[in-house]
N, C-alpha and C positions, 0 to 999 in steps of 0.2 A: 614819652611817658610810659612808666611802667601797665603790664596788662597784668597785671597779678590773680586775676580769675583763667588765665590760659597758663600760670606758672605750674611748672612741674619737678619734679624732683627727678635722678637717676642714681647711677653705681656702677659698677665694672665688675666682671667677671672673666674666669682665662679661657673661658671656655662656653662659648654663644648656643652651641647645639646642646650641652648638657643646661644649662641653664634653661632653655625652652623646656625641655622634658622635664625638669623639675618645676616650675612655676606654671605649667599647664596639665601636666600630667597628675602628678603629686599636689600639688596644689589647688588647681581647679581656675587657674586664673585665665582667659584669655588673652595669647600672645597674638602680637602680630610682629613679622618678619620685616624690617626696612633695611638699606643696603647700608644702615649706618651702626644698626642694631635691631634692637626688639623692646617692642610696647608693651607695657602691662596695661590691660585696662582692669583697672578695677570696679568701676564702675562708669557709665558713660561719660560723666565729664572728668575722673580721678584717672587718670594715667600716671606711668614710671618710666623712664627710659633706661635700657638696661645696653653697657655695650662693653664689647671686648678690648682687652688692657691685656698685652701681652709680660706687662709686667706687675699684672695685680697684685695687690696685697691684701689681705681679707680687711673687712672693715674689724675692729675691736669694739665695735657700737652697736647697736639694736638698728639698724634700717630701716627694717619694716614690722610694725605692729600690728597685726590683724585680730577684731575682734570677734569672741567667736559667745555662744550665748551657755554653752556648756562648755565648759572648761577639759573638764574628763574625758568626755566622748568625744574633744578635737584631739586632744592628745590622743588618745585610741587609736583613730581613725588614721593618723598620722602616722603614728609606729604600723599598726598594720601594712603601710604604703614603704613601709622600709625609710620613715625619719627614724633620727635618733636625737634626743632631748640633750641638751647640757645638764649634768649635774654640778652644781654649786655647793658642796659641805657649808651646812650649819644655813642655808636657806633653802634649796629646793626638800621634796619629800621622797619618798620611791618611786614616784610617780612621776620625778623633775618638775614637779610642778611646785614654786614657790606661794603657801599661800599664807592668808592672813597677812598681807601688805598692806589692806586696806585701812586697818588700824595706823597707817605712817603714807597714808592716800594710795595707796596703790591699787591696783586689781591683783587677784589669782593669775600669777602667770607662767609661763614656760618657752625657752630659750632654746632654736634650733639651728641648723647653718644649711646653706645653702651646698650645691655642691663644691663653687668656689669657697668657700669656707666664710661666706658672711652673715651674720647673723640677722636670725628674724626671730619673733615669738608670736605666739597665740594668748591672748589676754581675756579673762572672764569681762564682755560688754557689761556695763553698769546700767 
């Protein structure tokens, strides 16, 4: 039978030690090192498993969502850490930050890559 309270999601990366230093460092997340890969915890029972793919190709999807309670100050805080936002013409603002979505259900959000080139965003919590 499935145990779908212990399912987890993953992704690939080409490069295991830059990917630590970003999702721990720049991120804030705690990593943990296995000889198969690296854990995200996100929170004690929300984990990721993160492993290397010598043939990666960046995801062209959003991965991971994170929400954050201030929109502006995660972006901030982010670029100061040396991220860089995706700009999207005629949806983000100077800010990359795409907003008034919520009018078509969305949150305020912004779109950034990882060092393998996959993407993630920081999204206004509701």
């Amino acid at each position: 039978m499935l145990k779908l309270r212990e399912a987890f999601s993953g992704f690939s990366v080409n490069d295991l030690a830059a990917a630590k230093a970003f999702y721990h460092d720049t991120l804030g997340i705690e990593v943990e090192e296995t000889p198969m890969g690296l854990i995200l915890h996100l929170t004690d029972d929300k984990v990721i498993f993160v492993y290397g793919k010598d043939d990666h190709q960046p995801a062209t999807y959003t991965i991971l969502n994170i929400p954050v309670d201030t929109i502006d100050q995660a972006v901030a805080e982010l670029k100061a850490k040396g991220v860089e936002f995706e700009h999207y013409e005629g949806l983000t603002d100077n800010q990359n930050i795409a907003r008034g979505l919520a009018a078509h259900r969305g949150p305020d959000i912004a779109w950034f890559k990882d060092p393998a080139g996959n993407i993630l965003a920081v999204l206004k919590d509701s």
